[in-house]
DRENLUM-920110 format. One record per residue (C-alpha): residue in one letter; residue number from 0; x, z, y. Coordinates in steps of 0.25 Angstrom, whole numbers, plus 5000, padded with zeros to 4 digits. Each point is the difference from the previous one (the first is absolute). Example, Ala and Ser with C-alpha at 12.3 -4.5 7.8 and 13.67 -1.06 7.14 Angstrom:
BEGIN
REC   residu   num     xx     zz     yy
REC        A     0   5049   5031   4982
REC        S     1   5006   4998   5014
***
This chain:
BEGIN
REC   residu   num     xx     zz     yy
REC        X     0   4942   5223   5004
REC        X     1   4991   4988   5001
REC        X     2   5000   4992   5011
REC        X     3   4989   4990   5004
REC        X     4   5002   4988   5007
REC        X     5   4988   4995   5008
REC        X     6   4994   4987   5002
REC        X     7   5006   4999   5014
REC        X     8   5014   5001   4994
REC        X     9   4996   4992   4988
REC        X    10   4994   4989   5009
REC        X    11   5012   5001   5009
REC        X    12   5011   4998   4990
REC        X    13   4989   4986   4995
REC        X    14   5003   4994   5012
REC        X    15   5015   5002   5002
REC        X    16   5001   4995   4983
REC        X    17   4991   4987   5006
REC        X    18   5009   4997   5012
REC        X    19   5011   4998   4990
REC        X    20   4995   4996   4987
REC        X    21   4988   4989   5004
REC        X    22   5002   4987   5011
REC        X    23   4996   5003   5012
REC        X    24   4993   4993   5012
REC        X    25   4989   4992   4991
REC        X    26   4992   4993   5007
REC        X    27   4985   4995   4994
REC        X    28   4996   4985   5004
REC        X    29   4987   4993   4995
REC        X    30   5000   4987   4996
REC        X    31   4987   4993   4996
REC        X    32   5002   4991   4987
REC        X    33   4986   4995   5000
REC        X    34   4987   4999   5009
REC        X    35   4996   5015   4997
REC        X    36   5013   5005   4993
REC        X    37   5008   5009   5006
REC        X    38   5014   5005   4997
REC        X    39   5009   5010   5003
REC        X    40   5015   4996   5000
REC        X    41   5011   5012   5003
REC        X    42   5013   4996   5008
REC        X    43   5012   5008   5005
REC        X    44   5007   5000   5013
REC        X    45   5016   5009   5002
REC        X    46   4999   5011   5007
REC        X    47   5010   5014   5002
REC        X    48   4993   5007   4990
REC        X    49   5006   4989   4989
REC        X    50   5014   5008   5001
REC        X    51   4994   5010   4993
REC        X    52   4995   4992   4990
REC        X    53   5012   4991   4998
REC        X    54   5009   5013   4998
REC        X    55   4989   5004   4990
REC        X    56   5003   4987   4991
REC        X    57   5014   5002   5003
REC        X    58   4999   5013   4993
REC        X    59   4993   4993   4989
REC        X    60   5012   4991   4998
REC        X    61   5009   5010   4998
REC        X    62   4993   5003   4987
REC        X    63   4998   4988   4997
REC        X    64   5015   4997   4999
REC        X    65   5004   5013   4995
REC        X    66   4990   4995   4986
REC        X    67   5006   4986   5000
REC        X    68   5015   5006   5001
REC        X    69   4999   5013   4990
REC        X    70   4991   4991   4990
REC        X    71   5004   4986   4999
REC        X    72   5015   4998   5011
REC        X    73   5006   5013   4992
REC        X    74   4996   4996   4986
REC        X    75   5006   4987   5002
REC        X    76   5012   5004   5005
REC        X    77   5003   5011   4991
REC        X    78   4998   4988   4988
REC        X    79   5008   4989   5009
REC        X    80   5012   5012   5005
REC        X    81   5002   4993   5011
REC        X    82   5013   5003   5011
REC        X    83   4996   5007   5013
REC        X    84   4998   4989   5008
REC        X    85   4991   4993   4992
REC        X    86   4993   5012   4995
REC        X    87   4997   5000   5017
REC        X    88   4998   4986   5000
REC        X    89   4991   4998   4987
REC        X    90   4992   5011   5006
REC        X    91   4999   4995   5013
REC        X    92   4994   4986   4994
REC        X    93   4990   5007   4990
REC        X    94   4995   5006   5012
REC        X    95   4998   4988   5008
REC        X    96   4994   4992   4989
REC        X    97   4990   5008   4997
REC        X    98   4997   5002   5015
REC        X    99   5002   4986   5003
REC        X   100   4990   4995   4987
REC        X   101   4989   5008   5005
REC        X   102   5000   4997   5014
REC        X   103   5002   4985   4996
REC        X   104   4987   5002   4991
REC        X   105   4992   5008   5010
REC        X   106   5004   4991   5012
REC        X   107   4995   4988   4993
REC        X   108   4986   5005   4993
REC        X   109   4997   5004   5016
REC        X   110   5004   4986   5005
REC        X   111   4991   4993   4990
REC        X   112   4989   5011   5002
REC        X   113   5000   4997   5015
REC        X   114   5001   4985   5001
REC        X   115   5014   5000   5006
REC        X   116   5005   4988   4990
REC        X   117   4989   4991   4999
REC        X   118   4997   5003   5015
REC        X   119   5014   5000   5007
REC        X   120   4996   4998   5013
REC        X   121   4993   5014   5001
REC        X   122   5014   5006   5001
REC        X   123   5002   4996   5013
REC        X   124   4985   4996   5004
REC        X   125   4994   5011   5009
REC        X   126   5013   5008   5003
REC        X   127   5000   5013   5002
REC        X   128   4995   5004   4988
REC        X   129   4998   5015   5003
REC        X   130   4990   5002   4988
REC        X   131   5006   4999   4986
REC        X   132   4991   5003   4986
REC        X   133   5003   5013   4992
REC        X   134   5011   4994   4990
REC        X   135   5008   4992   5011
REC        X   136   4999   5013   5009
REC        X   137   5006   5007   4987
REC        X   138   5010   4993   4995
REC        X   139   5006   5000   5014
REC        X   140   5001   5015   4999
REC        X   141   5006   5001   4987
REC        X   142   5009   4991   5003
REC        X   143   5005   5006   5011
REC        X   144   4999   5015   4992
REC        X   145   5009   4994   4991
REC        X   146   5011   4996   5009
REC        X   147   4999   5013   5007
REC        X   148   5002   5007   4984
REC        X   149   5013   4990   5001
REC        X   150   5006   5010   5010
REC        X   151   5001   5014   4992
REC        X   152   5001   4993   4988
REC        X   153   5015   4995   5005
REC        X   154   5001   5016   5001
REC        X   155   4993   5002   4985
REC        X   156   5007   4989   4994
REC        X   157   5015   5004   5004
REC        X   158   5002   4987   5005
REC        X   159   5016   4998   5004
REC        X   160   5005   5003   5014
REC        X   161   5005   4984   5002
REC        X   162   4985   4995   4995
REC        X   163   4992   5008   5009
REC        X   164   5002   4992   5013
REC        X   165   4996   4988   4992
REC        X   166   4986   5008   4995
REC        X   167   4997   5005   5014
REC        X   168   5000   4984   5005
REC        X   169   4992   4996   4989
REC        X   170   4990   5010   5001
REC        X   171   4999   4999   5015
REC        X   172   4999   4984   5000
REC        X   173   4988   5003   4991
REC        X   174   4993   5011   5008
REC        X   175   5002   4993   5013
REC        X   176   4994   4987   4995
REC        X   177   4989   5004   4993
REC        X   178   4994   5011   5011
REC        X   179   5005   4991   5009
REC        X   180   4990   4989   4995
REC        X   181   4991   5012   4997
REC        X   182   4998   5003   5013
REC        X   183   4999   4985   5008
REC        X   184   4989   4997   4990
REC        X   185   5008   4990   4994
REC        X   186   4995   5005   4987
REC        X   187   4996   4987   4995
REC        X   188   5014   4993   5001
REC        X   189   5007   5013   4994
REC        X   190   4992   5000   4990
REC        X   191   5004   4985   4994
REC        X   192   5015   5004   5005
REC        X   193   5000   5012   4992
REC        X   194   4994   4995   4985
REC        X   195   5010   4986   5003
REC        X   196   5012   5011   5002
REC        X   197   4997   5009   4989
REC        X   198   5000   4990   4991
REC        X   199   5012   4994   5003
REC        X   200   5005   5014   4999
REC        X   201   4995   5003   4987
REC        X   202   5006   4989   4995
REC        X   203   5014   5004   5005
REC        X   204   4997   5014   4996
REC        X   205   4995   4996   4986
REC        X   206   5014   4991   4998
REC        X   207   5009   5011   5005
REC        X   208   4992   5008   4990
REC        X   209   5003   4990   4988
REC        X   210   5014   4997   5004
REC        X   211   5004   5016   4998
REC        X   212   4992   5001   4989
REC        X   213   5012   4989   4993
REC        X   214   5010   4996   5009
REC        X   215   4999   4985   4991
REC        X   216   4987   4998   5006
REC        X   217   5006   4991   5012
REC        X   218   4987   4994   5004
REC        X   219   4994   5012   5003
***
């Protein structure tokens, strides 16, 4: 038996997949760069339909950290034969740096793209800011996906009774933060918080990671 799908259902099932996979509420402004030239600039406001999005992304990092863990964490550890608490901690850390390198690396290149740097006053300057360009927009969902992964992962990861409680608070000081910020419009501010925090963290997380690599290694 064959059965067709017509282009209603096809066009239906489009528009769910937009809802969650693309940014949502896009906004078109013209700018004029020159006495006849006329640009077109895309900017994002947050709305409700962003849930859907974020939980999208939040999916997507659940992959990701099952790729990192099974072909980079896991090789390691089976070479390294590490106890059980730091086969949990080690992992924990290999997580957070990658995590923390690339949203260190992305936060930055969209702080330089924008101006935020050279320009600091513009982080304050014409508060509320309410339209955000497509990559700030982004990186504030995945940002937010990812922490949202965190929560099953605790599940997934057979993380120990007596280390949950500290996960749950660590995961919920970042979700409320960041959509907290999100959501005021203080997108600007967060932003430069966020890349000055990740680094520091990639720095602890990248130490720890040396120090269990060889125990000798006090510095780290």
């Amino acid at each position: 038996t064959i059965i067709s799908l017509g282009p209603s259902v096809i066009q239906v099932t489009s528009k769910v997949a937009v809802l969650f996979i693309t940014v949502q509420y896009n906004v078109t402004i013209s700018a004029n760069e020159g006495l006849s030239e006329e640009s077109v600039v895309n900017h994002f406001h947050h709305g409700l339909k962003d849930v859907a999005t974020i939980f999208f992304y939040m999916l997507v990092a659940i992959i990701i950290h099952a790729i990192i863990q099974e072909y980079v964490l896991d090789k390691i550890n089976r070479k390294m034969h590490f106890s059980k608490t730091k086969h949990s901690k080690f992992n924990e850390s290999g997580q957070l740096s990658a995590f923390y390198l690339f949203s260190f690396g992305w936060g930055t290149s969209i702080l330089i793209s924008e101006n935020f740097l050279s320009n600091p006053v513009s982080l304050w300057d014409g508060y509320p800011h309410t339209l955000m360009p497509f990559q700030m927009k982004f990186y504030f969902i995945s940002q937010m996906g990812y922490w949202l992964h965190a929560l099953p992962e605790i599940y997934f990861q057979k993380t120990k009774k007596e280390d949950v409680p500290r996960q749950l608070v660590y995961i919920s000081l970042y979700l409320v933060h960041i959509a907290g910020a999100y959501v005021l419009n203080l997108n600007r501010l967060a932003l430069v918080l966020l890349v000055l925090h990740c680094f520091v963290e990639l720095l602890f997380h990248v130490s720890r990671l040396v120090y269990f690599s060889n125990e000798k290694r006090q510095t780290g």
